[in-house]
N, C-alpha and C positions, 0 to 999 in steps of 0.2 A: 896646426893640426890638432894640438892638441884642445883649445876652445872649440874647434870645433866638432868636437869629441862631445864636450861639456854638453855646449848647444844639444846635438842631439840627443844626449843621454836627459837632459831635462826635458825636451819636448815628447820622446816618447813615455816618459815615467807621469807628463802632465797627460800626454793623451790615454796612457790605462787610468789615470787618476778620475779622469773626463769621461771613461769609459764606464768605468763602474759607478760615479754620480748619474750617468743618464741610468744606467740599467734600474739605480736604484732609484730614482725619479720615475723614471718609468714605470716601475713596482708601485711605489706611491700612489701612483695616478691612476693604477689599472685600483689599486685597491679604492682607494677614494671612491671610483666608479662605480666598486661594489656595492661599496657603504651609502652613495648617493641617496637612493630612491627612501628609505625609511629617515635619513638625516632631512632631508627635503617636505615629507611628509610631518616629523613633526616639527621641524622649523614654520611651517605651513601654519600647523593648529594653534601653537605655542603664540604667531604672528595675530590669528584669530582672535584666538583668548584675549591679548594684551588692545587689541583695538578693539571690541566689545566694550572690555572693562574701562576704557579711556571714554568710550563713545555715551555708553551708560551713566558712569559718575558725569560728565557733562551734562547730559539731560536730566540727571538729578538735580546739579546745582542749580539748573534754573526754575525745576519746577520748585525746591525749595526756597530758590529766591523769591518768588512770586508766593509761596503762602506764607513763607514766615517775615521775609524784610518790608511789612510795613508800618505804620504807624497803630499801633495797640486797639483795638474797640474800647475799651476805656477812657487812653490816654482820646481819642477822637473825641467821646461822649465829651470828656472833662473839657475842650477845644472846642469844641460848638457851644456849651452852653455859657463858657467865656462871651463867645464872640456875642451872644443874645444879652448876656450884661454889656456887652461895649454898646451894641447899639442902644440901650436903654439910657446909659451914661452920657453918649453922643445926643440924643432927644434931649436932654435934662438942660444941655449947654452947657453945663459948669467944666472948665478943663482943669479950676482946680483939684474938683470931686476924681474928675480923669484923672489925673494925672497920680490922686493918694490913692485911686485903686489900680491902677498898674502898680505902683510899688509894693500892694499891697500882695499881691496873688504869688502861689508859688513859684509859676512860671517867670521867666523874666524876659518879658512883650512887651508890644508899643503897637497902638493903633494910629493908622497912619492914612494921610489921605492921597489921591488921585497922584498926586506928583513924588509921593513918597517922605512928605512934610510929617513930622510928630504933629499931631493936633495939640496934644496935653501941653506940647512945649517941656516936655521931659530932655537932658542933655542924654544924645546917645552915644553907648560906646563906639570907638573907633572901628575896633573888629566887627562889633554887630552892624554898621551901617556896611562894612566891604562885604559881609554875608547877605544882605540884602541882593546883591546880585544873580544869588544861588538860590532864589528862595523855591520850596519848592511847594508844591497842591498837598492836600490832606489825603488824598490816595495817591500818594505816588511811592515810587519802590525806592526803599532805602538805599545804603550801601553796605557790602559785605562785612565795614570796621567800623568801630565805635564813635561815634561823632557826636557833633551837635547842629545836623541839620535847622535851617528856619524856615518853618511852618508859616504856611498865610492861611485863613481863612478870612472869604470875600466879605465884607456888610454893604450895606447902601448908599448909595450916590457916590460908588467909586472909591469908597474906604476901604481899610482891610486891618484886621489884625491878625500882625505878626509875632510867632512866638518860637522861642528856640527850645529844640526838642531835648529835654536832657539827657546823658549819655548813661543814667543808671536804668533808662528804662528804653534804651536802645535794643533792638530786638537781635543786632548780631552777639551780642554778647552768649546768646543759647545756639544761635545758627553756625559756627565752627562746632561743634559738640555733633550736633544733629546731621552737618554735612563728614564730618568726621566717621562716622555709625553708618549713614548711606553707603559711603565708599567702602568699608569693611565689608559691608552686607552685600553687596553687588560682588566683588570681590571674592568672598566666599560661594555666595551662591554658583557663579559660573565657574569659577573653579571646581567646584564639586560634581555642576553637570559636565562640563569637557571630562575630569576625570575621571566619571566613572564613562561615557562615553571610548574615551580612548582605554583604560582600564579591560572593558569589555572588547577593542574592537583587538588589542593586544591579548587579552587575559585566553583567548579562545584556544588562539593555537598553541599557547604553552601549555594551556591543560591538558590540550589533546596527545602531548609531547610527552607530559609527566607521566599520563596514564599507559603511551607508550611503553613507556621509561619500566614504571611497574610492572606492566605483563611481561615484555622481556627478559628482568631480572627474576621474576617466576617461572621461565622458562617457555614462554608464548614465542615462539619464533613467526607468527603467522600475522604478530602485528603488523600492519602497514599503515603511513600516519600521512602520506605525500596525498593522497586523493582527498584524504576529511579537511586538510590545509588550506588546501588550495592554493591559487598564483593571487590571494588578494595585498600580502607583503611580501614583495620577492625575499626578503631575507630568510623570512618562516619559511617559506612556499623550500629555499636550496638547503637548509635546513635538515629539514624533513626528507627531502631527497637524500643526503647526507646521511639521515638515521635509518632508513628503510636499506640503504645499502649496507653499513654496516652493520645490519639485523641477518641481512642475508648472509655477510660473509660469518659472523658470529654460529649461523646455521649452520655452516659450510664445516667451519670447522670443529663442532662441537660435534658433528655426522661422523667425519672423518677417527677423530677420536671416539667413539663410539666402535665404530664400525672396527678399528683399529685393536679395540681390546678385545671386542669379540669374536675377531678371526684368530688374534694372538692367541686366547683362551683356547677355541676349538683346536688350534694344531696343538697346543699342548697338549691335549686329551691322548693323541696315538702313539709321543713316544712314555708320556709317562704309562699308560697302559702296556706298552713293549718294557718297562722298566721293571714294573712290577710283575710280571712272566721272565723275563730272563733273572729277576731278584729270586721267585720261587724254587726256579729250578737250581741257582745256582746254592741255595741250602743243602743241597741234597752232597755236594761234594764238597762242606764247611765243617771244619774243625768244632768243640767246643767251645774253644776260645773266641773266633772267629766269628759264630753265630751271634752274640753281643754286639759286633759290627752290621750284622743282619741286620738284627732288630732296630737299630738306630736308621740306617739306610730306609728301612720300610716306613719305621715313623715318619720322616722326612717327607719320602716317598707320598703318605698317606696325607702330611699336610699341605701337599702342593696340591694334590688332587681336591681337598677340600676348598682351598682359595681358588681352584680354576672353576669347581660345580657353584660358588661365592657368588664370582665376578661376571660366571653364565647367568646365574640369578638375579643378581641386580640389573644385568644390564638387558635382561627381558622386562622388568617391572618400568627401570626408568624410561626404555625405548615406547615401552606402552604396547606392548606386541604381545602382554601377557592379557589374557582373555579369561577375564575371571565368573568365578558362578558363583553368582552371589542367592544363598538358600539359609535358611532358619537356622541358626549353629546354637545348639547349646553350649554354652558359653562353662559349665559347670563338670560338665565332661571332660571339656580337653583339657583346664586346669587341673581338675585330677588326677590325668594322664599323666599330665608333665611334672607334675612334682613329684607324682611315684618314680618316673625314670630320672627324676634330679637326686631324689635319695642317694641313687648307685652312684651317681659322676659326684657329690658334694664332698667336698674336705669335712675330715675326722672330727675336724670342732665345729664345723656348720649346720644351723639348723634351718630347718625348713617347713612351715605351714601355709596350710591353702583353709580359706575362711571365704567360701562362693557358697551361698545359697541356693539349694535347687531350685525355686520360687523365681527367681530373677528372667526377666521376661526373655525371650529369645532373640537373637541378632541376624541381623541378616550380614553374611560375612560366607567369603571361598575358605572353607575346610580347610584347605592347604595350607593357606596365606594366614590363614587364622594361627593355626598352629606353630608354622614355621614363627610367626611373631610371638606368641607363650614363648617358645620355648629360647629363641633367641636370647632374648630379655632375662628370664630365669637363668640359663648359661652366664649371661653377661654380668649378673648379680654374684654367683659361685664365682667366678675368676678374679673379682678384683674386690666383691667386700671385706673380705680379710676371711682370718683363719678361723674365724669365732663367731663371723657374723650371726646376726637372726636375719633373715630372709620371710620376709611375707606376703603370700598372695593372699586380696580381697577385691570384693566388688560387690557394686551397688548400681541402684537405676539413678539418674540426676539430669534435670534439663533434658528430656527427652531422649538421653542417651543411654548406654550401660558404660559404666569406669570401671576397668579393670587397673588397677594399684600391684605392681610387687612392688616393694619400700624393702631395704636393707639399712641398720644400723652402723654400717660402716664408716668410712671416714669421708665421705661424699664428692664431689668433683667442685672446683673453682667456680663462678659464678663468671667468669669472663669465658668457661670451655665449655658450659653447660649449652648452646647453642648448637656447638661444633661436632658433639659428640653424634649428632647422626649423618655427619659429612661422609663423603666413602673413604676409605682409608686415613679417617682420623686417630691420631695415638696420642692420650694427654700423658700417658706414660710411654716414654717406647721400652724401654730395659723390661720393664714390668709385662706391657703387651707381650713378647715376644719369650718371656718364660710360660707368662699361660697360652702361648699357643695362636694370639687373638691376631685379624689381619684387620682388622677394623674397617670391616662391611657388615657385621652385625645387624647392628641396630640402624645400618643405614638403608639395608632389609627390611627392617622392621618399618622406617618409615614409609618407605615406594608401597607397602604393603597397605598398610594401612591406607594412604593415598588414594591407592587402587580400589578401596572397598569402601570409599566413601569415609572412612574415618579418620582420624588423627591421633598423634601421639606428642605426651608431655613433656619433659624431664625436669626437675624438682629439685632441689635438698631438702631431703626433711629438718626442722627448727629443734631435734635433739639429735639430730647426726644421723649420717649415713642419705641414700640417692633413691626416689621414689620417681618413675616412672608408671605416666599410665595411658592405656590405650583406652582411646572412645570407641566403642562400637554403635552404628546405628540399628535403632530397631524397628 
């Protein structure tokens, strides 16, 4: 009983074992399938390329055989006018004359007759008479390695003289060099055209992805990249289906949030306003003492009601549902405005000038948004450049725009948070934030603001200390 315990407990633990290698086999093969059509596609090109290249250097080497492997126009000239002294030699009769000008000549030949007898009666070498059976014509095509082919050239009544070609002036000794250079060049050249071919037929739909990619992370939710794709690589083609979907849910939920703070905002509105009426009335039956509790309750009171009118604000600019009126703003005005009501809110050691020329041309900008952005930025200077700071508004025209500058001497922000600082509820301090009061939508106000009116804004450190922000206005 008990083996056959065993037995079964080993055939079921091999069939889960069996169970989960197919599932995973099967996973394999459905992915495989996935990945099929573009691994197919360049196995394809790749296959292309490499028989081109094979097919190519082939036809090179033969058309290089055929100009470079044959017998030299020189080394020819020098061979024929040989053969025109043999025949002159052979007239003469003498073989002894034959014979001391064959030894004589650089080459080392024998003219020979009909049956392939030395006429001169010269002894010949062993090897040079078994070459005699290779001999080959004055045009004929050499071979690819270095030899010493034997040359015939015909003379009269069936003579010939034979001469062995020397192997310093053998023509393959340059032809690996040159066939060498062919195949590189061929090589390069079609490699350069398939890749920029496949480069391009690839490079499309990634850009169109990337750029995707961009608008997105700028907040475009209306990209769609599955229709400009197309079904020409299914991989791009599910891809892109892929990104477009999660474009939509990224929409989905960034609405939801959205929509989420600004309901939350609005009910806040009724009981903090019930707060602050039952807070009124209930002074009225408050001790001395007591009223100090008031006053705390009310501040409180007043800075929730601030962050809720904040995050109503921003979340009309960033939604884009604020409808702005964009009209000629003197730019010299509302800075003056604002630093006279910064006088009154500025710490005891803080100073404060505005340096705007009336002369500075007029911007086109919503009064509102204008201002709420001075005065933001001004606040946001008093709260955290110190107790001593200098605080300065200026501007000028530049590049078609107007720059407005406040710059503070203060002790500036990190160069890694200076990005961040117009995030919404960004705090590079929080202890710090949260004595002056700050919720850190500020200046991120200040940016949808600007946004919204066509303009931009900077943030800086100045190179002797302290944080200069500045707003573009267009004109």
């Amino acid at each position: 009983m008990f083996n056959f315990q065993r037995i079964n407990l080993f055939k079921n633990k091999n069939s889960d074992n069996l169970s989960v290698d197919s599932k995973w086999l099967g996973h394999d093969f459905f992915e495989r399938k996935r990945q099929g059509p573009l691994a197919y596609k360049l196995f394809s090109y790749f296959a292309v390329i490499l028989l081109l290249i094979l097919g190519l250097q082939n036809v090179a080497e033969h058309a290089l055989i055929k100009a470079l492997l044959h017998v030299p126009s020189r080394v020819q000239s020098e061979m024929l006018a040989l053969s025109l002294q043999a025949e002159i030699m052979i007239a003469e009769g003498d073989m002894d004359e034959l014979a001391d000008w064959e030894r004589g000549q650089e080459y080392y030949l024998f003219v020979l007759d009909a049956q392939q007898n030395v006429l001169s009666g010269r002894e010949m070498h062993p090897h040079f008479k078994f070459k005699l059976n290779f001999i080959r014509s004055l045009d004929s095509i050499l071979d690819d390695r270095v030899n010493q082919p034997i040359i015939a050239v015909p003379l009269t009544n069936g003579n010939q003289l034979v001469i062995q070609f020397p192997h310093e002036k053998h023509p393959a000794h340059t032809f690996r060099y040159y066939f060498a250079l062919s195949q590189i060049v061929i090589a390069v050249l079609i490699l350069t055209v398939f890749s920029g071919l496949l480069a391009r037929y690839l490079q499309r739909p990634l850009t169109q992805l990337q750029e995707a990619s961009r608008r997105l992370s700028e907040g475009d939710f209306s990209v769609r990249v599955a229709s400009e794709v197309g079904e020409s690589v299914k991989e791009f083609s599910e891809l892109a289906k892929d990104f477009d979907h999660m474009t939509n849910r990224i929409h989905e939920l960034a609405e939801k949030q959205k929509r989420l703070i600004r309901d939350v905002s609005h009910e806040l509105k009724t009981p903090l306003a019930r707060h602050g009426l039952a807070l009124h009335l209930l002074r009225r039956n408050l001790s001395e003492e007591q009223q100090v509790m008031a006053d705390r309750l009310e501040r409180e009171s007043d800075e929730m009601n601030d962050l809720v009118s904040e995050i109503l604000e921003f979340s009309r600019l960033e939604n884009a549902s604020y409808d702005p009126q964009l009209v000629p703003v003197q730019l010299e005005a509302l800075c003056s405005l604002h630093v006279l009501e910064a006088q009154h809110s500025k710490l005891p050691g803080q100073t404060i000038s505005c340096y705007v020329d009336k002369t500075l041309p007029l911007v086109m900008a919503d009064s509102r948004l204008a201002s709420r952005a001075i005065k933001n930025v001004i606040g946001n200077a008093i709260k955290y450049a110190g107790k001593d700071a200098v605080i300065r508004v200026s501007a000028y025209e530049a590049d078609g725009k107007v720059k407005l500058e406040i710059a503070d001497d203060g002790c500036g922000i990190s160069p890694l948070h200076l990005k961040r600082i117009f995030d919404p509820f960004t705090r590079i301090e929080d202890s710090r934030d949260k004595l002056s009061g700050g919720n850190g939508l500020g200046l991120a106000i200040v940016k949808e603001s600007m946004a919204v009116m066509k303009g931009s804004v900077i943030a800086e450190n100045c190179r002797k200390g302290g944080l200069r922000i500045t707003l573009l206005f267009v004109i």
